[in-house]
C-alpha positions in Angstrom: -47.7 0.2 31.8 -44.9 1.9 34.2 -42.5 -1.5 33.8 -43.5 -0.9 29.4 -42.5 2.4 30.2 -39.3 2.1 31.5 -37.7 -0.3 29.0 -39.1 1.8 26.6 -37.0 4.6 27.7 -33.6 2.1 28.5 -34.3 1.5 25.0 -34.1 4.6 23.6 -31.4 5.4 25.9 -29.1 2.9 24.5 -29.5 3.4 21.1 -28.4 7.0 21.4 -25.6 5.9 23.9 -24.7 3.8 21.2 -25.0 6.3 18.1 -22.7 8.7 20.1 -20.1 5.9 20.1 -20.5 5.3 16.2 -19.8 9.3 15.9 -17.0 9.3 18.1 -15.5 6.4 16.0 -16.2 8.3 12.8 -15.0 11.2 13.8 -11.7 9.5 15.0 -11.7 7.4 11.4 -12.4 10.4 9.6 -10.8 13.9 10.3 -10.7 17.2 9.0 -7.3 18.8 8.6 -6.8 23.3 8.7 -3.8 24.3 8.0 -3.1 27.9 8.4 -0.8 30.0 7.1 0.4 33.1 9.5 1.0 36.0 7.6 0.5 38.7 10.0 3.5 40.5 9.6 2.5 43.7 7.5 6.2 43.5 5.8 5.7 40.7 3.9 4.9 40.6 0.5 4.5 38.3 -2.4 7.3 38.3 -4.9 6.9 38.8 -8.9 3.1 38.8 -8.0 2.8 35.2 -7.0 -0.8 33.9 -6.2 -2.4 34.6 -2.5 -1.5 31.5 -0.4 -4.8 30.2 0.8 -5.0 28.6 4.1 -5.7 24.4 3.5 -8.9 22.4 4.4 -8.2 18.6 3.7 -9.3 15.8 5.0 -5.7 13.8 4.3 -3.0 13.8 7.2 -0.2 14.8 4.2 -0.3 18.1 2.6 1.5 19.8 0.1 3.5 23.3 0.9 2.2 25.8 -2.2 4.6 26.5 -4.1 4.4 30.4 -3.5 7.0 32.8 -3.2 7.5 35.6 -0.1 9.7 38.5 0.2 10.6 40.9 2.9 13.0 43.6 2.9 16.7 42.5 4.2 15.6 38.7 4.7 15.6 35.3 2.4 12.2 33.8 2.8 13.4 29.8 3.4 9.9 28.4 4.0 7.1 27.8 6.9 7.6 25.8 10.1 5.1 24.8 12.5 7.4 24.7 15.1 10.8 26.5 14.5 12.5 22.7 15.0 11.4 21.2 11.7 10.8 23.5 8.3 9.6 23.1 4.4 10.4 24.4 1.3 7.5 25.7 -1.1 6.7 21.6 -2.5 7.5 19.6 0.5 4.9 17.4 2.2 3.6 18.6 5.5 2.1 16.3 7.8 0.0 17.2 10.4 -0.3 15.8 13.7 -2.8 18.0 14.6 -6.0 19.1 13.3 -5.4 22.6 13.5 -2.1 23.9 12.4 -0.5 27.2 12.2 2.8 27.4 9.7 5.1 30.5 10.1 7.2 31.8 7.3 10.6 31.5 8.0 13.4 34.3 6.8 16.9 34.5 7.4 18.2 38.0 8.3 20.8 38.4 5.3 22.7 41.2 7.8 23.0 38.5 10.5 26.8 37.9 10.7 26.8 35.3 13.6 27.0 31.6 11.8 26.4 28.8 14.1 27.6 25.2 14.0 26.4 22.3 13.3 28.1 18.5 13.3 27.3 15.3 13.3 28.2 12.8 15.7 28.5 8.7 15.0 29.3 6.5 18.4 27.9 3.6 19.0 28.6 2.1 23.0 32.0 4.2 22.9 32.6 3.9 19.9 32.8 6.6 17.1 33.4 6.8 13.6 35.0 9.3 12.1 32.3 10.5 9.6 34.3 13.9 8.8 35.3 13.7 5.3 31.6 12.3 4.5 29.8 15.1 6.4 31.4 18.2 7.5 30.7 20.5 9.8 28.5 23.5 8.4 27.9 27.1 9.7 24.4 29.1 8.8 22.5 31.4 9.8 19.9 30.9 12.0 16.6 30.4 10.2 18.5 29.0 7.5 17.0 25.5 6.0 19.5 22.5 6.4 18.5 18.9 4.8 19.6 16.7 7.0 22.4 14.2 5.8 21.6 11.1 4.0 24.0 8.7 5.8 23.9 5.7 7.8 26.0 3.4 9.8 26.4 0.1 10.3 28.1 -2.7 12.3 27.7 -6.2 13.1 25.2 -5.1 16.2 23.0 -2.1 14.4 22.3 0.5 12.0 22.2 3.8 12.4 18.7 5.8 11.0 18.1 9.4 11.2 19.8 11.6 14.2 19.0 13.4 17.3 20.0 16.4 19.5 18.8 14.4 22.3 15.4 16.0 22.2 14.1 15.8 19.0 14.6 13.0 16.1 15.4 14.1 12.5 14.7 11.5 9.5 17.0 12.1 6.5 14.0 13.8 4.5 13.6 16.5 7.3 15.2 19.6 7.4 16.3 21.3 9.7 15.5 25.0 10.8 19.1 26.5 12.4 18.9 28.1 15.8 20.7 30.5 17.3 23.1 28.3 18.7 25.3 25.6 17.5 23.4 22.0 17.1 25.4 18.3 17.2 23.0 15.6 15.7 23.7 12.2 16.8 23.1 9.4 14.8 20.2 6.9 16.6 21.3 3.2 16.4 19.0 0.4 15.8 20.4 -3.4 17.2 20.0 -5.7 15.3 17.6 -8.8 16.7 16.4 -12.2 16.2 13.0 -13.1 15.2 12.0 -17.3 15.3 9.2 -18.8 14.8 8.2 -21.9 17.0 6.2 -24.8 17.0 5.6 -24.7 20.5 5.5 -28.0 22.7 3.5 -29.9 20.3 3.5 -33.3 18.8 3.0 -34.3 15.1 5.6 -31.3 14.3 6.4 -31.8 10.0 10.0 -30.8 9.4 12.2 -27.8 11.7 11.7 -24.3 12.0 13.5 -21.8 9.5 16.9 -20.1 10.5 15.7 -17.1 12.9 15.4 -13.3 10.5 17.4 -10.8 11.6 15.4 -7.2 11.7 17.2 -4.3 13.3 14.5 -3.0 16.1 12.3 -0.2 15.5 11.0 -2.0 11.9 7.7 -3.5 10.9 7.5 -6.2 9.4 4.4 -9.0 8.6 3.8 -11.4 10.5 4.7 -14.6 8.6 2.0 -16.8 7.1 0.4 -19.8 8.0 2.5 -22.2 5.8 5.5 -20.7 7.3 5.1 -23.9 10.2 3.4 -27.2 9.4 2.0 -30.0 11.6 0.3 -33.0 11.0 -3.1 -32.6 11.5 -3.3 -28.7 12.3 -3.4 -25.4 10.6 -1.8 -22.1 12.1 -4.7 -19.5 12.8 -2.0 -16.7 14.6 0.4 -16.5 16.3 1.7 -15.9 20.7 5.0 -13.2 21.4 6.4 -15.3 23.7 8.0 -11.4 24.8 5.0 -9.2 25.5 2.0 -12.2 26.0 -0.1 -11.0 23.2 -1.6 -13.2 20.2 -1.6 -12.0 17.1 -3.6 -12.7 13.5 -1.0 -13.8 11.1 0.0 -11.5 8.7 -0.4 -8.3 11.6 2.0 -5.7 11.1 4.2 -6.2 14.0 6.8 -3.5 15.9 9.6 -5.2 16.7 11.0 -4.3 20.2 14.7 -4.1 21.2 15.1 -7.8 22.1 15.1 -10.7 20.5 11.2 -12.6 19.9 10.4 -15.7 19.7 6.5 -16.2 17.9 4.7 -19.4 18.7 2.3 -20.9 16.2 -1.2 -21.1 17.7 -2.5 -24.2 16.5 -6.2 -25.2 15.4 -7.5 -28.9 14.4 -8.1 -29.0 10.6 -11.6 -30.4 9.6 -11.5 -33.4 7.6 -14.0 -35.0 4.9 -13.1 -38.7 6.0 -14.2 -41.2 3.1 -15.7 -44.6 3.5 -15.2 -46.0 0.4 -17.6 -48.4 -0.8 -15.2 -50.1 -3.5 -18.6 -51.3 -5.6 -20.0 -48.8 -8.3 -23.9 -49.1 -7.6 -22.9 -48.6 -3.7 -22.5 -44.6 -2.7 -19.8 -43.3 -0.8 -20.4 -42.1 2.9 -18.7 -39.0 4.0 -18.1 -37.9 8.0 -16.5 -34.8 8.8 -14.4 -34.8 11.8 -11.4 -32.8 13.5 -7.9 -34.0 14.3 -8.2 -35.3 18.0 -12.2 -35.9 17.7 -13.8 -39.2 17.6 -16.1 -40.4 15.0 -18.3 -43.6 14.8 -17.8 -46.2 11.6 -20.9 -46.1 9.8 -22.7 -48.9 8.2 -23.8 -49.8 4.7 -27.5 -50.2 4.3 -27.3 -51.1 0.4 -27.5 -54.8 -0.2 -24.5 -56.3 -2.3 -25.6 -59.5 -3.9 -23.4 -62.3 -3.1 -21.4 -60.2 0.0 -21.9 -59.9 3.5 -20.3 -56.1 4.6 -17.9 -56.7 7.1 -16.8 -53.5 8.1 -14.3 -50.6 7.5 -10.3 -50.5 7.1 -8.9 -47.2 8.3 -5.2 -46.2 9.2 -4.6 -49.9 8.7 -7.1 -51.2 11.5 -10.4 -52.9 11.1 -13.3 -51.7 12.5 -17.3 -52.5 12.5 -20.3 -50.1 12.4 -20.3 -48.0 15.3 -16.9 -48.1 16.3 -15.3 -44.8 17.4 -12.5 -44.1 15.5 -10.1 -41.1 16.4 -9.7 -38.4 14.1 -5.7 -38.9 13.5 -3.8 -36.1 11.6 -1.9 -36.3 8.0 0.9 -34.4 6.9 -0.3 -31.1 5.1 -2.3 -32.3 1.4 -3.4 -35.6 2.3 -6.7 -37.3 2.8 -8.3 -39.7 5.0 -10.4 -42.6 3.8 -11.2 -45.7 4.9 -12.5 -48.6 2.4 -15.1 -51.1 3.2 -14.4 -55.2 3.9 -17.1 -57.3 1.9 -16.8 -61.0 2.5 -18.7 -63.6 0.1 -21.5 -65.5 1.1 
């Protein structure tokens, strides 16, 4: 009874071990978003009687700013800001990386006199471009909104995307809040690298691998599919990064790193139907399934064919009797194997 006991209780003891896991997956997959909005400061009002803002519960990452106005005496209300970095106007999408946020308003003091500066920078290895008639230096307020410029960069090694003030990275559909100090952005480079796709050191390869893509690093893209390689005899089920040792299902949304990748096709045998064919009406087919590389057995005919004596089997243009092992041998992608029979008159 003890021994019934105990695995009883290791029993029971696993299934809720393994029921806490299934929450803590769910409650990773699915998450519940509060987004508050501070409005603690006794000197702020609604303007021309807008709605109440109501603080958010959503269970989506994104969230819409409410399109509510603010107003407080000697300031411009500009928006809300988690952070005092990054900031929204009433309509912009918010998205949280947290599950409980806190958005200030922001207002701009409108008897502040001190503007502050704020350029953009474009160099690339000690290089710089001269971006001055495209974007020119601005001066605000702090607490004032700036979009952050549209532009980008190029050269035969990268492209530029979004900027930086070395500690934080702004996309060009952030904006961003003004400090009280001047801020220089500096455009972030992307090099451009090589992506190939390889056969790997295989035999049976069917035609040459594609010019390499060119992606600038940083981007996502699909893994390619499995006609993007062809073999005689195989299909490609993933593929190997020769660069950071992983496999990967084809199709997977890859990152590509800053340095050039080289993707190896990871091979599998295709299964074939192989068809003995009987060559006489009242005499059935035989089918064997078999994979490139295996070895299969010739089979034999047990239907009687007046006036013949079975003789065997040509395959791949060799003769062979019942029981032989034949090897499985690959075709290029769409074809068949069959094999028909020999009959010899009596």
């Amino acid at each position: 009874m003890k021994k019934k006991s105990f695995a009883f209780l290791i029993i029971i003891i696993f299934l809720v071990v393994n029921n806490i896991h299934s929450l803590e997956e769910e409650n990773e997959e699915f998450k519940t978003y509060y987004i508050n909005f501070d409005l603690s400061d006794p000197s702020i009002q609604y303007k021309d009687n807008s709605e109440k803002i109501e603080n958010i519960v959503s269970d989506s990452v994104s969230i819409k700013i409410p399109d509510i106005k603010l107003e407080k005496e000697g300031f411009y209300f500009n928006g809300w800001t988690e952070d005092f970095i990054y900031g929204y106007e009433p309509g912009d999408i918010f998205h949280a990386e947290k599950t409980n946020v806190t958005l200030y308003p922001i207002f701009e003091n409108k008897s502040d006199t001190t503007y502050f500066r704020l350029e953009y920078i474009v160099e690339y290895k000690g290089e710089f471009t001269d971006v001055s008639k495209e974007i020119r230096p601005t001066y605000e307020r702090q607490n004032h909104l700036i979009q952050i410029s549209p532009y980008s960069y190029n050269n035969e090694y990268a492209t530029s995307l979004g900027w930086t003030d070395g500690a934080h990275y702004f996309s060009y559909s952030t904006k961003l809040v003004m400090p009280r100090n001047n801020v220089t952005l500096y455009a972030v480079f992307h090099n451009y690298r090589k992506l190939y796709y390889s056969h790997g050191d295989v035999d049976g390869i069917v035609g040459n691998p594609d010019a390499p893509l060119v992606y600038r690093e940083g981007a996502t893209i699909d893994l390619a599919e499995s006609s993007r390689l062809a073999r005689m005899g195989y299909k490609i089920i993933g593929w190997h990064c020769e660069y950071d040792g992983n496999d990967y299902p084809i199709f997977y949304p890859y990152k590509l790193p800053d340095a050039d990748v080289i993707m190896t096709a990871i091979w599998e045998p295709i299964e074939y139907t192989i068809v003995f064919q009987t060559l006489v009406s009242g005499i059935p087919n035989i089918k064997v399934k078999g994979r490139t590389g295996e070895i299969i057995f010739a089979p034999n005919i047990d239907y009687k064919r007046d006036g013949y004596i079975f003789g065997g089997w040509i395959v791949y243009g060799n003769q062979y009797i019942p029981g032989d092992e034949i090897i499985v041998e690959g075709q290029i992608p769409g074809l068949g194997i069959s094999g028909k029979a020999i009959w010899y008159k009596n």
